[in-house]
N, C-alpha and C positions, 0 to 999 in steps of 0.2 A: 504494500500500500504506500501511495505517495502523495501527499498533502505539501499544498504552497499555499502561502500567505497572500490573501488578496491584496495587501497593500506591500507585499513582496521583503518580507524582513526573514522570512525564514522558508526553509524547507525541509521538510521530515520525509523520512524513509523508513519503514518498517521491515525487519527483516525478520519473519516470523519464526521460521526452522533454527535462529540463534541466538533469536532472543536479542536483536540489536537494535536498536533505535537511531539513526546515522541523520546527525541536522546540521545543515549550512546557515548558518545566522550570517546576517547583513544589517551595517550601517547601524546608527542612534535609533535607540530604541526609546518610546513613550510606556507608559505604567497601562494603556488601552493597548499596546503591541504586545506586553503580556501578558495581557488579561485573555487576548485572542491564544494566543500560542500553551499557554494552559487547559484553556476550553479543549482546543485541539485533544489535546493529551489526555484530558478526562474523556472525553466523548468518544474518539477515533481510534487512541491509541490504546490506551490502558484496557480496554474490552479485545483486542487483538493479544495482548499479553497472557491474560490470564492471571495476573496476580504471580508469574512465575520470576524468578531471578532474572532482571536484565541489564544490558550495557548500551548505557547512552555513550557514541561515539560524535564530540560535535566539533565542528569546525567553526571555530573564531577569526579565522583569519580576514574576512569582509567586515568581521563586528566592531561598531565602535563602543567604547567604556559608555553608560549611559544613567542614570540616575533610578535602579531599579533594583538595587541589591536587597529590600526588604521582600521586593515580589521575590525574585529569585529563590529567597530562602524559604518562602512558603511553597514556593514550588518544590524545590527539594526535599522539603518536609514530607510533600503528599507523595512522591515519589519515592524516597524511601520509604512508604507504607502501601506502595504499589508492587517493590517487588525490585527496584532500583537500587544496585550495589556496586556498581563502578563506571566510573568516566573515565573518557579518551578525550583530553583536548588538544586540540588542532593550533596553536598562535603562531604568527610570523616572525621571525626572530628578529628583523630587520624595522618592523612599525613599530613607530613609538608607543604605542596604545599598548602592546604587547606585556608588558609588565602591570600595566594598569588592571589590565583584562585578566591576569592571572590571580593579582591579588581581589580583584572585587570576586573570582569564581570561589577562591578560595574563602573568604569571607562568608559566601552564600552556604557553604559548605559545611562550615564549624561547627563544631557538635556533633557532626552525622559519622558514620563507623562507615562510610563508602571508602571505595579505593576512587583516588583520581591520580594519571597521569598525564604530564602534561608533554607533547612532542613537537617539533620544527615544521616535521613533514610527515605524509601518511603512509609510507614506505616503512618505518620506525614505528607507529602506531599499529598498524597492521603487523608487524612481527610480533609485538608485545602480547595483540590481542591473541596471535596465533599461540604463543605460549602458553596463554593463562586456559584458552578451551583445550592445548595438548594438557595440563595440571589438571583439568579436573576429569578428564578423559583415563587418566593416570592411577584416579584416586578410586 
């Protein structure tokens, strides 16, 4: 399943057989950008999951830092009560925003027992990811 933002700030990808969630976030976000982009995730996404363990994989790299780290955390919150236990973030090493964007994810984040890693490129994230489903494949 693939969901775009009508006003074009994000895109979700569902990968159901792995339980992945893969989103491209874009540009400054308003506290109405996500209000929509939750909705998504309750309505669309989380009834595709099942309430099973999964991996948000998102790319920040288009994202700009934006005044929304309360939403964020509420989001996360409902998310790890959805089944949500580790992030792949995407930043650009080279954007100034890049540092900004990790510590507001991080922020969002606090409290919660998720795994998040943070990678340059998805060449690096996709290895990572690839390890952690050969670990439980293992176990």
């Amino acid at each position: 399943m693939e969901i775009r933002d009508l006003k074009r700030k994000y895109e979700l990808k569902v990968d159901m057989k792995n339980n992945i969630v893969y989103e491209v976030i874009f540009g400054y976000w308003t506290a109405e950008d996500y209000k929509r982009y939750h909705r998504d995730y309750v309505s669309k996404i989380s009834p595709l999951l099942n309430d099973k363990s999964w991996v948000k994989y998102c790319d920040l790299r288009k994202y700009k830092t934006s005044m929304i780290t309360e939403d964020m955390q509420k989001h996360v919150q409902w998310a790890g009560n959805s089944g949500f236990s580790k992030v792949i973030i995407i930043l650009d090493e080279v954007d100034v925003y890049s540092s900004v964007v990790k510590l507001q994810i991080e922020k969002s984040m606090k409290g919660t027992m998720m795994l998040m890693e943070v990678f340059t490129n998805t060449d690096e994230a996709d290895e990572w990811l690839k390890k952690q489903k050969d670990l439980v494949e293992e176990s």
